[in-house]
Each structure stands twice: as structure tokens, then as C-alpha cells.
C-alpha positions in Angstrom: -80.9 -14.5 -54.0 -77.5 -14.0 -55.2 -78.5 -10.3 -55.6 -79.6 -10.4 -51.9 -76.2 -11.3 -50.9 -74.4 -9.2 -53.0 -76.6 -6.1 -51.3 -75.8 -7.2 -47.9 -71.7 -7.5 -48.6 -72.1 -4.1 -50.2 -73.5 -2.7 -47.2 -71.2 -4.4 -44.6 -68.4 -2.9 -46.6 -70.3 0.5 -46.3 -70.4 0.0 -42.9 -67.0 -1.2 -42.1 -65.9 1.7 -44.0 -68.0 4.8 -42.1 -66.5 2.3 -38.8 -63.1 3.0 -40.0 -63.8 6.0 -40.6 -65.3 6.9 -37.3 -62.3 5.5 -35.4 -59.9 7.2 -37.4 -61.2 10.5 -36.7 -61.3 9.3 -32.6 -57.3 8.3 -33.2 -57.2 11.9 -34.7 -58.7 13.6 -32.2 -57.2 11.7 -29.6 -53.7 12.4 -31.0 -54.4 16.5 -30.9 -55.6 15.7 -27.4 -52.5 14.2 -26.8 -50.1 17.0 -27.8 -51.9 19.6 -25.7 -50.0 20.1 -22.7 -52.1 21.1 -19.4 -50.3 23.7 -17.1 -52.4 23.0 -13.7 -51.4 26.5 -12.0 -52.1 27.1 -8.4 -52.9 30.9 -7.3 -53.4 32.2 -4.0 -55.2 35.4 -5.4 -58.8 35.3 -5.2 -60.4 34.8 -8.7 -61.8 39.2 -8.5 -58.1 40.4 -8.2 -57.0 42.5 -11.3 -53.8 40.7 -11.6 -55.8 38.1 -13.3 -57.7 39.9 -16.0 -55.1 42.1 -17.1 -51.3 40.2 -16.0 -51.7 36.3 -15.6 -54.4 35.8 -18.1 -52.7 37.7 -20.6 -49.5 35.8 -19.8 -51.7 32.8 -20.4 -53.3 33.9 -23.5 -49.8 34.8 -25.1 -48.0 31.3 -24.3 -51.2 29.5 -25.8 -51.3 31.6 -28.6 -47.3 31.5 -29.5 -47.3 27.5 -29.1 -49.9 27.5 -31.5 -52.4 26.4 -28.7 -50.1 23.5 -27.5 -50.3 24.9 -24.1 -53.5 25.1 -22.1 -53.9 26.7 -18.5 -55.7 25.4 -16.3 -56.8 27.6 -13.2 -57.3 27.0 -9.4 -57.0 30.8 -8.2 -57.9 31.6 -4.4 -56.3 29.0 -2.8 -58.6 26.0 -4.3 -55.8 23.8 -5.2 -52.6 25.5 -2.4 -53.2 28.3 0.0 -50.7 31.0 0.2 -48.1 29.2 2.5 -48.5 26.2 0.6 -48.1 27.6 -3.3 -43.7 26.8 -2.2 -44.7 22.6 -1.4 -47.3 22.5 -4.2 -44.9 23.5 -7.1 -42.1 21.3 -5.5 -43.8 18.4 -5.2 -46.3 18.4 -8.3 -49.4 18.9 -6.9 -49.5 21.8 -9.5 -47.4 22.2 -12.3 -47.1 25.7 -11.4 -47.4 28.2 -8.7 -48.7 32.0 -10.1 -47.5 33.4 -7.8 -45.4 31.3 -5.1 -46.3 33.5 -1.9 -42.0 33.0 -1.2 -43.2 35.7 2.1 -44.7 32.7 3.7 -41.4 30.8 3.6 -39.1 33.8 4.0 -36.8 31.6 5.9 -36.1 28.9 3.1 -35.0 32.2 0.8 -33.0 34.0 3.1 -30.9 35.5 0.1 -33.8 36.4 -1.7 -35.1 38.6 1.0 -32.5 41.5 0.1 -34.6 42.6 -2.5 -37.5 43.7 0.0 -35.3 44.7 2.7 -37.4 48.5 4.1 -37.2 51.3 1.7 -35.2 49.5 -1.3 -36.9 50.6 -4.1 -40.0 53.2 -4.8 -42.4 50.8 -6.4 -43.5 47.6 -7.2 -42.4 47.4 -11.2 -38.8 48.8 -9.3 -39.1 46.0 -6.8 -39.6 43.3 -9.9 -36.9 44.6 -12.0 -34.2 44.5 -9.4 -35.7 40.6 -8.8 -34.7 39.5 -12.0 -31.5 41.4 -12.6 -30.6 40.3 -8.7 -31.5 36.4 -9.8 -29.4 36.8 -12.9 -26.5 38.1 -11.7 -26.2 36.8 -8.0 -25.6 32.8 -8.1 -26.2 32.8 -3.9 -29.8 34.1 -4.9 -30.6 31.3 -7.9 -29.4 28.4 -5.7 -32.3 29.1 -3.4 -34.6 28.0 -6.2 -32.8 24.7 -6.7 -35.9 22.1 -7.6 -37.8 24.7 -9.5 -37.9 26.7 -12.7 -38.4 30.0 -12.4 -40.7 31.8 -14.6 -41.1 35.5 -13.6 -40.4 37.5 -11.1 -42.8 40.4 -9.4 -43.8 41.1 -5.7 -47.0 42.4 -4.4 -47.6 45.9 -4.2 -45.0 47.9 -1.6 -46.5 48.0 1.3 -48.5 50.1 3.8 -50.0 50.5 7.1 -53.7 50.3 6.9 -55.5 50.5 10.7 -59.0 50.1 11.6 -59.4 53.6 13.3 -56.1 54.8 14.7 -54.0 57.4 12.4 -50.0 57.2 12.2 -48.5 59.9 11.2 -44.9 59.0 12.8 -43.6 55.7 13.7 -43.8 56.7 17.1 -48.0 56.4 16.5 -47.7 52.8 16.4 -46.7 51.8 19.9 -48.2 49.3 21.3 -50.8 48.8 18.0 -51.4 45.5 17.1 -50.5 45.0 13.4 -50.3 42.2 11.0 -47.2 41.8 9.6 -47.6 40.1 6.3 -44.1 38.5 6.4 -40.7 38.0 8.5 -39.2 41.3 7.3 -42.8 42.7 8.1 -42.4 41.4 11.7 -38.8 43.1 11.9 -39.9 46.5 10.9 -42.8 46.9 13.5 -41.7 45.9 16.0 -38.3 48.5 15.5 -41.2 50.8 15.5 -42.5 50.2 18.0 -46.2 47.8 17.2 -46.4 44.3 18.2 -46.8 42.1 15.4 -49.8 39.8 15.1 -49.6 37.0 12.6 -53.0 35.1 11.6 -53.5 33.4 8.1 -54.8 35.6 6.1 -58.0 34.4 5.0 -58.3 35.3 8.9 -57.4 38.6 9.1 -60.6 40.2 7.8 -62.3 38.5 11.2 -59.3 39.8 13.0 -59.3 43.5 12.0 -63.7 43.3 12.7 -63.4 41.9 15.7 -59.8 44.2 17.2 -58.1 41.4 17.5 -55.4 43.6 15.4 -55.2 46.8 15.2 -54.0 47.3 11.8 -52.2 45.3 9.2 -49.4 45.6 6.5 -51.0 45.7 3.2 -50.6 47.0 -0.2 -53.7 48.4 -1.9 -54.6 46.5 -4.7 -55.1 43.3 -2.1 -56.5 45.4 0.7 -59.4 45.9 -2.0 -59.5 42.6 -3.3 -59.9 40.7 0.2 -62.3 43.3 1.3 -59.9 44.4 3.7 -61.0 48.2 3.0 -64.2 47.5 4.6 -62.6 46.7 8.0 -59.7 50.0 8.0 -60.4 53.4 7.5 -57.0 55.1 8.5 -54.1 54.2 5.8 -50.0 55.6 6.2 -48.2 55.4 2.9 -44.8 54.3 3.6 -43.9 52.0 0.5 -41.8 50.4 2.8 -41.3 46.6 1.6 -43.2 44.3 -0.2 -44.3 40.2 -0.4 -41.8 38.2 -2.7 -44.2 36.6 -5.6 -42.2 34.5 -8.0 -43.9 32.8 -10.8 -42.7 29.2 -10.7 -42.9 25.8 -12.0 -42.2 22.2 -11.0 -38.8 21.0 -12.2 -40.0 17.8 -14.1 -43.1 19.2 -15.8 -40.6 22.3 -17.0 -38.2 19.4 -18.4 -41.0 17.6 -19.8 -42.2 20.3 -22.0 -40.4 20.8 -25.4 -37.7 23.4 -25.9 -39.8 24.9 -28.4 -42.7 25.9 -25.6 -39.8 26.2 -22.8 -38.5 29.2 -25.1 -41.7 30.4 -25.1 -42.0 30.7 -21.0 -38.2 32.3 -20.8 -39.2 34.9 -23.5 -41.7 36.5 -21.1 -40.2 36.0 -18.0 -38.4 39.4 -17.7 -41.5 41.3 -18.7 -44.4 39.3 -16.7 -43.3 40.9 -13.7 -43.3 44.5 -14.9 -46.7 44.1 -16.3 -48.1 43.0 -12.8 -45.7 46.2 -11.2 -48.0 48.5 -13.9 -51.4 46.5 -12.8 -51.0 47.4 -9.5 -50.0 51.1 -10.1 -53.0 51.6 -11.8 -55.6 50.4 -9.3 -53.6 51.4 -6.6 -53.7 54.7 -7.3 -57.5 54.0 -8.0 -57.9 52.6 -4.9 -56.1 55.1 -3.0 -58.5 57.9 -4.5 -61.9 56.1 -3.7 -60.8 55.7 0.0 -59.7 59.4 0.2 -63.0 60.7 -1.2 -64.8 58.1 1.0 -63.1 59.8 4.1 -60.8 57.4 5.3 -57.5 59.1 6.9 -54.5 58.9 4.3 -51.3 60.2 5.8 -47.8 60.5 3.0 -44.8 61.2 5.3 -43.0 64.1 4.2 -39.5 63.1 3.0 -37.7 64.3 6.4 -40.3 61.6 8.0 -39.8 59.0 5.8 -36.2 59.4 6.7 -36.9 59.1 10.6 -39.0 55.9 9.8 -36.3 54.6 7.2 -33.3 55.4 9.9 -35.4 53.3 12.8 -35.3 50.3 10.5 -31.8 49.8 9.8 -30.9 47.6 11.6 -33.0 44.8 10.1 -30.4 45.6 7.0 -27.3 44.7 9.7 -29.3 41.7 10.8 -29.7 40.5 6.9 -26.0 40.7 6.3 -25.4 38.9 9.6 -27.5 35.9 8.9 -26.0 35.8 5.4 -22.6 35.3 6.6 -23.6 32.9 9.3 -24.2 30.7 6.2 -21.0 31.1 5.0 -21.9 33.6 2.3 -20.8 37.4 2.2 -23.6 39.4 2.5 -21.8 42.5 2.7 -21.2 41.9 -0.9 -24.2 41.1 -2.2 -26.0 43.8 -0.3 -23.7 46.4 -2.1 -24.3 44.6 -5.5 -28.3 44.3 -4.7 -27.9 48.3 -3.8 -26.1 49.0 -6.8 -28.8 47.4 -9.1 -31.6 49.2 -7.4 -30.0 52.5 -8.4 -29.9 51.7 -11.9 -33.8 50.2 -11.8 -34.2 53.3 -10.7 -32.4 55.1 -13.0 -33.3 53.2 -16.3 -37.3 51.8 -16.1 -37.5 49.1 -18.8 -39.8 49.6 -21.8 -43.4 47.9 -21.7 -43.4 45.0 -23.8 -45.4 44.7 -26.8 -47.5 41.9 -25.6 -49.1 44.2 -23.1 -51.5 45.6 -25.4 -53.3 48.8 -23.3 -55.0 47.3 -20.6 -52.4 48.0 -18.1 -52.4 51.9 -18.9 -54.6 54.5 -17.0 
């Protein structure tokens, strides 16, 4: 008997062991859970675009991997979580930690100082157009009070843009009287209709419909996202003018940034000046893909010559008069930062930035 009891101590000891054992390993686990630190990201690009195989997951990949997988992304690309116009509400209010990209062009009138950098014909490309955006944030303190609330992250644009039209071919700007044409953004709508279009804004998980159906005749795209929302199936004549581009800034809500620890915040900063130049090399590459599957498709592609590009450049300076005259309306001199804004495009220009080692070869042709 006494042996019988001695047994059935031993095995409740045994048991309360392997139990304290078992919870211990949940406390455990539930600890590491607790030090991982969810970044819900909000992206208005569909899910097939190349930025996100070869720039954003990248960027995600490296930021896990240097916190020693303390960071974990998680995804709602195409609009799932914030469409386009409403990436700017969902980062400010925390209904995503971040926005990957902020589609800024849909609320071009909240960023008026912002909008120098894509004012027509200010740089020649899109990794241009995302080094001038972080040297202009950095050095212009008109242009970082705009982003008062969030943390910015990175800096890149869409591609510069182009006219793409279902049928009609423009050659001058004189070609697009009276054509219907989706502007894309305010500085979009400024532009055509100096040349002579009338501007037709839809949203643009519309404008497929709108282009099938004439509703527009053309639209104002760059063409890595003409390919991506199927946009080439609808156009067939494309002008490459390189003319202005969609503000994309890669931002993050203001209490989750000051929640995180400095040790991961450093990690954010440290790629912020090269995420954007990695996206400007993405989109070279497959636009210039893009750009040669159309032409040997058949599709119209008309480059100005430079003495045209100058008529169409000439036509739209006053939208750069209009900038400076909103500007000071606000009590700030836009004179000045115009000249400061032109300045730093000339040395982007002048001095491209390395790639970054983090790149890997992806990105390259």
C-alpha cells in the first residue's frame, strides 16, 4: 500500500514537472512573440507589380534580417487595406502602420511645397526624380513641415510620365486638342490642359473601363504601371515626354515610429536614402522592357526630338509661375526654393549616387 502511494506521488511530481515544463516553454514562446514587432503596410500597387519582388520586398527582407528578425511585415498590396487616395488618412490615423507608397498625387493640395519636385520637365528620370526628393526634404524645412504627423521613410516617385492613347498618335502638343486624357494628378491636370486636352479624372481602378469604353481618350501614365494595371491592353499609341511624375513617399505613422526602439528606428533611416533609388532602377529596367514589347507589338511610339520637347516644355511654364505664386500666397518664398529645388536637380543630374550594396543584382538588366 505504502508503495502504491509512494508510486502515485512520484508520478504527480512527474507530471507537475512535464506541466511546468510545458508552460514554461508557452511563457517562452509567448515572450519571442512579444518582441516581434508587426509593421501592417498598406500599398496601393497591385500585388504583380515589379516594385514588389525586386524594391519593397527587398526593403522588407533587409530590415527583418538586420533587427535580427524583430521586425515582421505584414502586407495588404492593391488597395486591400487603403486605396490610393486614401494610403495619406491610413498612415495618419493608424489604420496601417505604414503606407509603401503614400500615393501624395492624390492629395497634391495638402503638399503644395512638395509638388516642386515634379513640376514638367524637372529631372530626366525617375531615380533623378527620387534623389532630388530626399536632398529637397533634407535641405528645405518648408518641404519637411508638410509631413508633420508622419515619419518619413523613403522617398521615390512613379515612373515620369507619358501620354499613352487608345488610338490617336501625338506627335506635337498641338495633337492633343480636344483629347480626353486622364491626368493622374493636379500638376497632370495643369499641363494638359496648357496643351491643349481636357482632363478627365476617374479613380483609377476605373480607368481601364474608361479608356474600353472612350470615355477618355488617353491617359497620363508611366510604363511600368500602364503594364501592371493592364492598361496596355486598352492603348496602342504612346508619346514619350518624361514630363512629371506621381509623388510616392514611403511613410509611417508617427506613434508606431516612436514606439519602435532606436535600435530598429536606425535600421529604417539607414535605407531611406537608397530605397528610392532602387525603385528609380526597377522601373528603368521594365520600362525599357515594356517600351520594347509594345514597339514590336506595333503600337505607335513617338520620342519628340529635342527642339520638340522644347515647344512642349515652353507651353508648360506657366504652371512653374503658378507654383511660385501659390507658394507665396502662403507666406513662403517660392522664388527661393524653386531656385534651390533647380539647383539640386542639376547636381542629381550631374552626380548619380552609387547603388547600394543591399541591392544585390536583381535590379540590373
Amino acid at each position: 500500500m505504502k508503495g502504491e502511494i509512494f508510486m502515485s506521488i512520484k508520478k504527480l511530481w512527474v507530471l507537475l514537472g512535464l506541466f511546468g515544463f510545458v508552460f514554461a516553454g508557452m511563457m517562452m514562446s509567448n515572450a519571442v512573440a512579444a518582441d516581434v514587432i508587426e509593421i501592417k503596410v498598406a500599398s496601393w500597387y497591385p500585388p504583380q507589380h515589379p516594385m514588389f519582388k525586386e524594391a519593397y520586398e527587398p526593403y522588407a527582407k533587409t530590415i527583418e534580417e538586420r533587427t535580427n528578425g524583430q521586425v515582421k511585415f505584414k502586407w495588404f498590396p492593391g488597395g486591400t487595406l487603403a486605396k490610393a487616395a486614401q494610403t495619406y488618412d491610413a498612415a495618419k490615423t493608424g489604420l496601417a502602420d505604414m503606407s509603401m507608397p503614400m500615393a501624395l498625387w492624390t492629395v497634391e493640395s495638402q503638399f503644395p511645397i512638395s509638388t516642386v519636385i515634379i513640376l514638367p520637365f524637372m529631372t530626366d528620370s525617375a531615380t533623378q526624380v527620387a534623389d532630388l526628393y530626399y536632398r529637397a526634404f533634407h535641405a528645405i524645412p518648408e518641404i519637411q513641415k508638410e509631413y508633420a504627423g508622419l515619419k518619413v521613410l523613403g522617398f521615390h516617385t512613379t515612373e515620369l510620365v507619358n501620354l499613352d492613347m487608345k488610338s490617336a498618335q501625338v506627335k506635337k502638343y498641338q495633337d492633343l486638342a480636344g483629347k480626353k486624357v486622364w491626368p493622374g494628378s493636379a500638376t497632370g491636370v495643369k499641363c494638359l490642359k496648357l496643351w491643349g486636352a481636357v482632363p478627365r479624372m476617374t479613380k483609377i481602378e476605373d480607368l481601364y473601363m474608361s479608356l474600353q469604353r472612350g470615355a477618355v481618350d488617353g491617359c497620363a501614365f508611366p510604363w511600368v504601371a500602364l503594364k501592371a494595371f493592364r492598361l496596355t491592353e486598352v492603348t496602342a499609341s504612346h508619346t514619350v515626354l518624361n514630363f512629371t511624375a506621381g509623388q510616392n513617399p514611403i511613410v509611417m505613422n508617427l506613434d508606431k515610429w516612436n514606439s519602435l526602439p532606436p535600435d530598429v528606428q536606425k535600421v529604417f533611416e539607414e535605407l531611406a536614402p537608397s530605397i528610392g533609388l532602387l525603385v528609380g532602377h526597377v522601373f528603368a529596367k521594365y520600362g525599357n522592357r515594356i517600351e520594347g514589347a509594345l514597339k514590336k507589338r506595333g503600337d505607335f511610339i513617338y520620342h519628340p526630338t529635342p527642339e520638340q520637347k522644347a515647344q512642349w516644355k515652353e507651353k508648360v511654364m506657366p504652371v512653374y509661375q503658378d507654383w511660385v505664386k501659390q507658394v507665396n500666397a502662403k507666406g513662403v518664398d517660392g522664388e527661393a526654393i524653386l531656385k534651390k529645388v533647380q539647383a539640386l536637380a542639376a547636381e542629381v543630374k550631374k552626380n548619380p549616387p552609387k547603388p547600394a550594396a543591399w541591392w544585390g543584382k536583381s535590379w540590373q538588366e
